[in-house]
Every structure is written in structure tokens, then in C-alpha cells.
C-alpha positions as CSV (number, residue, x, y, z in Angstrom):
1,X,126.3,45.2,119.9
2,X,123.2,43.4,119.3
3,X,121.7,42.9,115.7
4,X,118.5,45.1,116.1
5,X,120.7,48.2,117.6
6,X,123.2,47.6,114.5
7,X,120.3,47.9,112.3
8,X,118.3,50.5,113.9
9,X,117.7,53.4,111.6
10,X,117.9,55.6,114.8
11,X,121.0,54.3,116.8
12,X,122.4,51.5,114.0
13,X,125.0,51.8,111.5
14,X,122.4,52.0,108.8
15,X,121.0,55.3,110.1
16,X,121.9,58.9,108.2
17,X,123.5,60.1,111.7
18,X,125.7,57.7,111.9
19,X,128.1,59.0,109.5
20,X,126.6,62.5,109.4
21,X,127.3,62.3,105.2
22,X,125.0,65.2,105.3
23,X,127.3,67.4,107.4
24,X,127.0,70.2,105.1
25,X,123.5,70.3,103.8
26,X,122.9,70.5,107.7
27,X,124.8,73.9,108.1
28,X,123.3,75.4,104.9
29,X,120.1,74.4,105.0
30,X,119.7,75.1,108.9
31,X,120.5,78.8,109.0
32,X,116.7,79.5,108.9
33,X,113.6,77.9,109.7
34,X,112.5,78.6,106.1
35,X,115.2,76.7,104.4
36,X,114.7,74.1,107.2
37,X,111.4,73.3,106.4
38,X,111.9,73.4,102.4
39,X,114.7,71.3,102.9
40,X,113.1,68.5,105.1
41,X,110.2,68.4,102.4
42,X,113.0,68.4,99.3
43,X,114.4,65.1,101.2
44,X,111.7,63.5,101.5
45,X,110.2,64.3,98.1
46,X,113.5,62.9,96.6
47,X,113.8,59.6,98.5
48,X,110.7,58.8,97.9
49,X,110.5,60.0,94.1
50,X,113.7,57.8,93.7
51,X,112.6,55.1,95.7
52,X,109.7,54.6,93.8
53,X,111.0,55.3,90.2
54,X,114.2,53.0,91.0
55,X,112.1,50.1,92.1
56,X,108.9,50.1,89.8
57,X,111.6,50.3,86.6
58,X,114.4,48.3,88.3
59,X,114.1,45.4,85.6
60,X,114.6,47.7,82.9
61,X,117.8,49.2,84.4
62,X,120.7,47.5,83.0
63,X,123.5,46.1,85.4
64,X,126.0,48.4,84.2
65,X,123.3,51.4,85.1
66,X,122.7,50.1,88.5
67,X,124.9,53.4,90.4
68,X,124.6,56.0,87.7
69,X,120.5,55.9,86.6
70,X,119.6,56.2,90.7
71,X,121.7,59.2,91.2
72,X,120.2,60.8,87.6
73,X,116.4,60.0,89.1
74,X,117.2,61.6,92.4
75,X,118.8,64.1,90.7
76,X,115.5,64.8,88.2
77,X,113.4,64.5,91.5
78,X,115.2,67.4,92.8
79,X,115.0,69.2,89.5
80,X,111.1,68.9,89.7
81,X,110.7,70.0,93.5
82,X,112.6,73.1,92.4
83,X,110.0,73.9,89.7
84,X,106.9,73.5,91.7
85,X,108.7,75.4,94.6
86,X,109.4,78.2,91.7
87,X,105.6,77.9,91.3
88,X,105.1,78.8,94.2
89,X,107.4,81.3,95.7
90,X,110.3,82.0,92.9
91,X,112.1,83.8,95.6
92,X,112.2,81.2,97.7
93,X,113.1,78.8,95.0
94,X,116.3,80.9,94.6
95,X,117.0,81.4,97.3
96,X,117.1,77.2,98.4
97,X,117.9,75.8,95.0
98,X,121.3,75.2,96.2
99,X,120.8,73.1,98.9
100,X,118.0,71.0,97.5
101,X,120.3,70.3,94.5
102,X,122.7,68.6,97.6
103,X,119.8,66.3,98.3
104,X,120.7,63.9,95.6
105,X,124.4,63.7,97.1
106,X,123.0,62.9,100.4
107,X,120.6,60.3,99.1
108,X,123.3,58.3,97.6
109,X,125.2,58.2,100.4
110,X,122.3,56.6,102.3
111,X,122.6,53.1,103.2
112,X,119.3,52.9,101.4
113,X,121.0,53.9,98.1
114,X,123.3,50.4,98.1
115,X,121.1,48.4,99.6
116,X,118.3,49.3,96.9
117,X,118.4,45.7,95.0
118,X,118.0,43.9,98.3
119,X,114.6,45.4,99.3
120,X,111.2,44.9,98.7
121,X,109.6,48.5,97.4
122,X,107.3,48.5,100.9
123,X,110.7,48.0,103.3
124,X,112.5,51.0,100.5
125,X,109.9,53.5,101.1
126,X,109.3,53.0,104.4
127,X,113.1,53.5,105.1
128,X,113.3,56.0,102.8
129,X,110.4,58.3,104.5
130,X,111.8,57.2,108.1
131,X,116.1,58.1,106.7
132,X,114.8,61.4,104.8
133,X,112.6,62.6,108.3
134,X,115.5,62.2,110.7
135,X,117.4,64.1,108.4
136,X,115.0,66.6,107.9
137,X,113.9,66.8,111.8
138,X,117.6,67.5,112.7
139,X,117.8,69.8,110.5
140,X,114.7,71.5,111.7
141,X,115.9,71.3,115.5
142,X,119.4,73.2,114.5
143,X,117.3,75.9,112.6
144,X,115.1,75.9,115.4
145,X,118.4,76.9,117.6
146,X,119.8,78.5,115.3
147,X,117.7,81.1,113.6
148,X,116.3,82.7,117.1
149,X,119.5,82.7,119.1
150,X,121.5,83.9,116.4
151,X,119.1,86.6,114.2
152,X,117.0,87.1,117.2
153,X,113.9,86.5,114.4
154,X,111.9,83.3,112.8
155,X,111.1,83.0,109.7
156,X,107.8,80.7,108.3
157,X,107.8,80.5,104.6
158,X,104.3,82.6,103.2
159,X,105.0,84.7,106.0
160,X,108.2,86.1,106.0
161,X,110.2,86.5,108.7
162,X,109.0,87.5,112.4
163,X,111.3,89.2,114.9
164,X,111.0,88.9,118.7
165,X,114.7,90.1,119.9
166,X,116.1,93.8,118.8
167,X,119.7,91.9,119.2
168,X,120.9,89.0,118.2
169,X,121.7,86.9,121.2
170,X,124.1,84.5,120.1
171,X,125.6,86.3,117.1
172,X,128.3,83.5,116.4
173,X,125.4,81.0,115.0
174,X,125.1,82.8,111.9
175,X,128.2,81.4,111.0
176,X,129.0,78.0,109.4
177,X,131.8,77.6,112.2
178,X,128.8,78.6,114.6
179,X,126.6,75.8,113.2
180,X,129.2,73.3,113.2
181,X,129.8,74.2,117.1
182,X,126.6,73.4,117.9
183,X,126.3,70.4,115.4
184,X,129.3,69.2,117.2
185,X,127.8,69.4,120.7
186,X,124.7,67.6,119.0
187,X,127.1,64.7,118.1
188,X,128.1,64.7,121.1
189,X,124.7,64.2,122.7
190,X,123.6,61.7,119.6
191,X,126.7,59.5,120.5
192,X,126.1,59.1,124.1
193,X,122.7,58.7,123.8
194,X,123.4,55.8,121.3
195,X,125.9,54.4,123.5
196,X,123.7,54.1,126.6
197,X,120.8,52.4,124.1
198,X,123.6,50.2,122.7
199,X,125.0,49.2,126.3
200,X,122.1,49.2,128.5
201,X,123.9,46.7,130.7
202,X,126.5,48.9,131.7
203,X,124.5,51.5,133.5
């Protein structure tokens, strides 16, 4: 495998579907179209928040604080999305604080997250925006499945939610064993595609 497909943060080893560390944030937070959309904006909120706090302060951060004081920021960045999203809608806020709390475990188990004293704070952001969006677009897609197929409804957040079957078609994707079905058939698809843009030669 070539260098650039190794590092691609869409087919490489460095991108978040590669290991699919978010397995579970991607089941809870893709059971409606809502959470989806909260979700892909608390992911990019906190890499960027952390990105930008880790590296403007990074010569004030002590050798020994290096693991711990990046998962605290993200942590506190996730804290504060949650209060402005209580601002807004404090249902809503209840109702996805879960999940954005899990954004902080996803973020340091980004390649992004080790790699953090090797970068310039340009390259970090941008591949914190570009990891947190494929995240957050996938995410999006299952919901996008997920939501219509298996409540028969949508749901826009500020709207509430809009229902355009009287039964749900595909019942089974409420379920977490429903979502990881179709997660795995999505792995499935992500691999092969990933293998026919590593291997182009053998077509």
C-alpha cells in the first residue's frame, strides 16, 4: 500500500473508519436524525475546541500532562456545547447529553489525539474538522436510514418530528442489534471500497 493511501484520512490507517473506535456513539447517536445532526455538530465543536486550546497552550502543558490535560479540554468542550444546547432546547439537551459526553472518548482515540505534538495548529485543525465530519456524515447517513425505515417518521430538531409512513417498515432498526446490522453491511461496503482505491492495479 502506497504512502498517500496509508495516510488518507478517508481510506488510510489514520482515518476514524478505520478502526470504527466510535462504534457505539454511531448506534446511539444514529437512531434519529435529531441526535444525528446534534451529534455531528458536538464532534466538531469538540475537536476543534480541543485542537485549538491543546495547541495555543501546548508550552504551558507539562510533559507529565501531555495525555490527561487533552482529554480534560475535550472533555470541558463537551461540557460547554451541552450548556449552549440547554440554551437552546433543554429537552433536547437531555435528551443527547449522553452521547455528546462520548465525544471526548472518541476524540482521544483519534489518530489526531497522539499525533497532536507533531503538528502544526493549521494541519491539527484541518484534520480535526475533516476526522470530526466523516464521523459526523456517517452518522448522519445511518440516521438517515435508520430513522425513516425503522419509525416510518423524521425528525428536524426546532421542528419536531414529521411522519410520512403509518407503519414502521423496517421495525428491526430501532434496535441497537438493528443498527449494528446495518453498520456492519456499511463496513462491509467501506472496506471494499477502500480496497479497490488501495489496489487499483488489480481491477
Amino acid at each position: 500500500m502506497s504512502g498517500h493511501s496509508q495516510s488518507s484520512l478517508f481510506w488510510g490507517v489514520r482515518s476514524p473508519l478505520a478502526t470504527l473506535s466510535g462504534a457505539g456513539l454511531l448506534v446511539i447517536a444514529s437512531g434519529r436524525v435529531a441526535f444525528a445532526l446534534i451529534c455531528s455538530l458536538a464532534l466538531v465543536w469538540v475537536y476543534v475546541f480541543t485542537t485549538t486550546a491543546v495547541k495555543l497552550g501546548g508550552k504551558y502543558i507539562p510533559a507529565w500532562g501531555r495525555t490527561a490535560i487533552p482529554l480534560f479540554v475535550s472533555a470541558l468542550g463537551a461540557y460547554i456545547f451541552t450548556i449552549f444546547l440547554w440554551i437552546f432546547n433543554p429537552i433536547l439537551a437531555l435528551e443527547s447529553a449522553f452521547f455528546i459526553l462520548l465525544t471526548p472518548v472518541v476524540f482521544t482515540a483519534s489518530s489526531l489525539y497522539n499525533r497532536m505534538p507533531e503538528v502544526d495548529i493549521l494541519d491539527a485543525l484541518s484534520q480535526s474538522v475533516t476526522e470530526a465530519l466523516i464521523l459526523g456524515i456517517l452518522i448522519l447517513g445511518l440516521s438517515l436510514i435508520r430513522e425513516p425505515l425503522g419509525y416510518g417518521s423524521i425528525s428536524v430538531p426546532g421542528l419536531g418530528i414529521i411522519r410520512f409512513f403509518q407503519k414502521e417498515p423496517l421495525r428491526f432498526l430501532q434496535t441497537s442489534a438493528g443498527a449494528l446490522i446495518l453498520l456492519g453491511y456499511g463496513i462491509a461496503l467501506y472496506r471494499r471500497l477502500r480496497n479497490k482505491h488501495s489496489h487499483p492495479e488489480e481491477e
